[in-house]
C-alpha positions as CSV (number, residue, x, y, z in Angstrom):
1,X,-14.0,-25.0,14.6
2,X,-12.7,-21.4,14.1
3,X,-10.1,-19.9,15.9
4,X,-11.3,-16.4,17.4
5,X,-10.2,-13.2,15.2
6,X,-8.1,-10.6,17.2
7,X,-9.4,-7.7,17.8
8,X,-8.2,-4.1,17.2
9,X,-7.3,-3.7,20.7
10,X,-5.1,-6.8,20.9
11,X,-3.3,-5.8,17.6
12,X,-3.0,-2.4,19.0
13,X,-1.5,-3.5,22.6
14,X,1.0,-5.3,20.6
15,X,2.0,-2.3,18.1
16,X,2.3,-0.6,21.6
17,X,5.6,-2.6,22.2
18,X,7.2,-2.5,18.9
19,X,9.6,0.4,18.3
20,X,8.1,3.4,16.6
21,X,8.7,3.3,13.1
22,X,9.7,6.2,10.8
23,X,10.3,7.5,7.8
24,X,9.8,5.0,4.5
25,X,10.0,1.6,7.0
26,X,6.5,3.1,8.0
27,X,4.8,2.3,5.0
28,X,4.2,-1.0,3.6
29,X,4.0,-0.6,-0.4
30,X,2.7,-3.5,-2.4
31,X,3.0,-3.7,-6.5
32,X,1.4,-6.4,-8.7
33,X,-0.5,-6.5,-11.7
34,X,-3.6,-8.0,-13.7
35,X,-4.4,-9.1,-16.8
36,X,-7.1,-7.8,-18.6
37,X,-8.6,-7.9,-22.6
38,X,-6.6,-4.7,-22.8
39,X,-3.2,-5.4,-21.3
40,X,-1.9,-5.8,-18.3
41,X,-2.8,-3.2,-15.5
42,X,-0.8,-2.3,-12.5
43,X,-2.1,-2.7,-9.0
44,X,-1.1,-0.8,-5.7
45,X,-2.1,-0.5,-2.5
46,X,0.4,1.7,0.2
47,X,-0.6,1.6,3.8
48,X,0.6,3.8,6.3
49,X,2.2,1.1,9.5
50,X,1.5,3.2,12.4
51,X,-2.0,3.9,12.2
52,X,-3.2,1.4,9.4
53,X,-4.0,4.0,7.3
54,X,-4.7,3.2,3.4
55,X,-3.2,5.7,1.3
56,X,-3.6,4.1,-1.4
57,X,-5.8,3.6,-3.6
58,X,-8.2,6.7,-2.2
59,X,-12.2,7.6,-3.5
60,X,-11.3,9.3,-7.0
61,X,-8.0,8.1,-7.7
62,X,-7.0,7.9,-11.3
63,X,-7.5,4.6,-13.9
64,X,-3.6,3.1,-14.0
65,X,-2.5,3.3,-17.2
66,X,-1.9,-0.3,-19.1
67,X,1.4,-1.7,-20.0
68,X,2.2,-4.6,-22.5
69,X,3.7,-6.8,-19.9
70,X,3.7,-7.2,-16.2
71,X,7.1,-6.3,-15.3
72,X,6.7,-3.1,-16.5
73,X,3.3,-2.9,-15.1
74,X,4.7,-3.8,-11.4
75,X,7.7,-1.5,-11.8
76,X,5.3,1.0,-12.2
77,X,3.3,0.7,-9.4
78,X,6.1,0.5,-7.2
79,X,7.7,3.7,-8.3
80,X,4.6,5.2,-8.3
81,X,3.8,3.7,-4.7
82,X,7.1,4.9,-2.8
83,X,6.6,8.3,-4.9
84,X,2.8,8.7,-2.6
85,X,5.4,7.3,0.3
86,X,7.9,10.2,-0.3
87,X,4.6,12.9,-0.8
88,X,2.8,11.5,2.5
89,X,6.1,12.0,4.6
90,X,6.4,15.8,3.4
91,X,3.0,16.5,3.9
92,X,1.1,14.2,6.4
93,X,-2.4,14.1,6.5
C-alpha cells in the first residue's frame, strides 16, 4: 500500500516555519552530465527555494555545448548555474 503524497499546502505550511532564505542559499543549483555519441553533455537545473520556481532550464533555452569528459562538462554547468543565480538575484522576475 502507498503512502499518501503531500500536498502543496502541507509543504507550504511547513516552508511557513523555516526562516526566510536569501540571497544564493535560496537557490538550489544542481550540475551533472550525460553521455551521448557525441561527447559528454552538461545538465542543469536551478530552482528558486522560496517559491519553487524553475529557472532553469526555461522554453528556448540554448543546446549546452559538449565537452570531452564529464568533469569538465559538470564544472560547466555549475558555473554556468550560479552565474543564472547571481543574474536572477539582480533582476528578479
Amino acid at each position: 500500500m502507498r503512502a499518501p503524497m503531500a500536498s502543496q499546502v502541507s509543504r507550504r505550511s511547513q516552508r511557513a516555519n523555516l526562516p526566510a532564505l536569501t540571497g544564493r542559499a535560496n537557490y538550489q543549483v544542481m550540475a551533472s552530465s550525460r553521455r551521448t555519441s557525441s561527447g559528454t553533455v552538461p545538465t542543469l537545473k536551478v530552482i528558486r527555494l522560496s517559491d519553487e520556481r524553475v529557472i532553469y532550464p526555461f522554453q528556448g533555452h540554448a543546446d549546452m555545448p559538449f565537452f570531452d569528459d564529464a568533469d569538465a562538462a559538470q564544472l560547466f554547468a555549475e558555473t554556468y548555474g550560479w552565474q543564472l543565480v547571481d543574474g536572477d538575484i539582480a533582476v528578479p522576475e
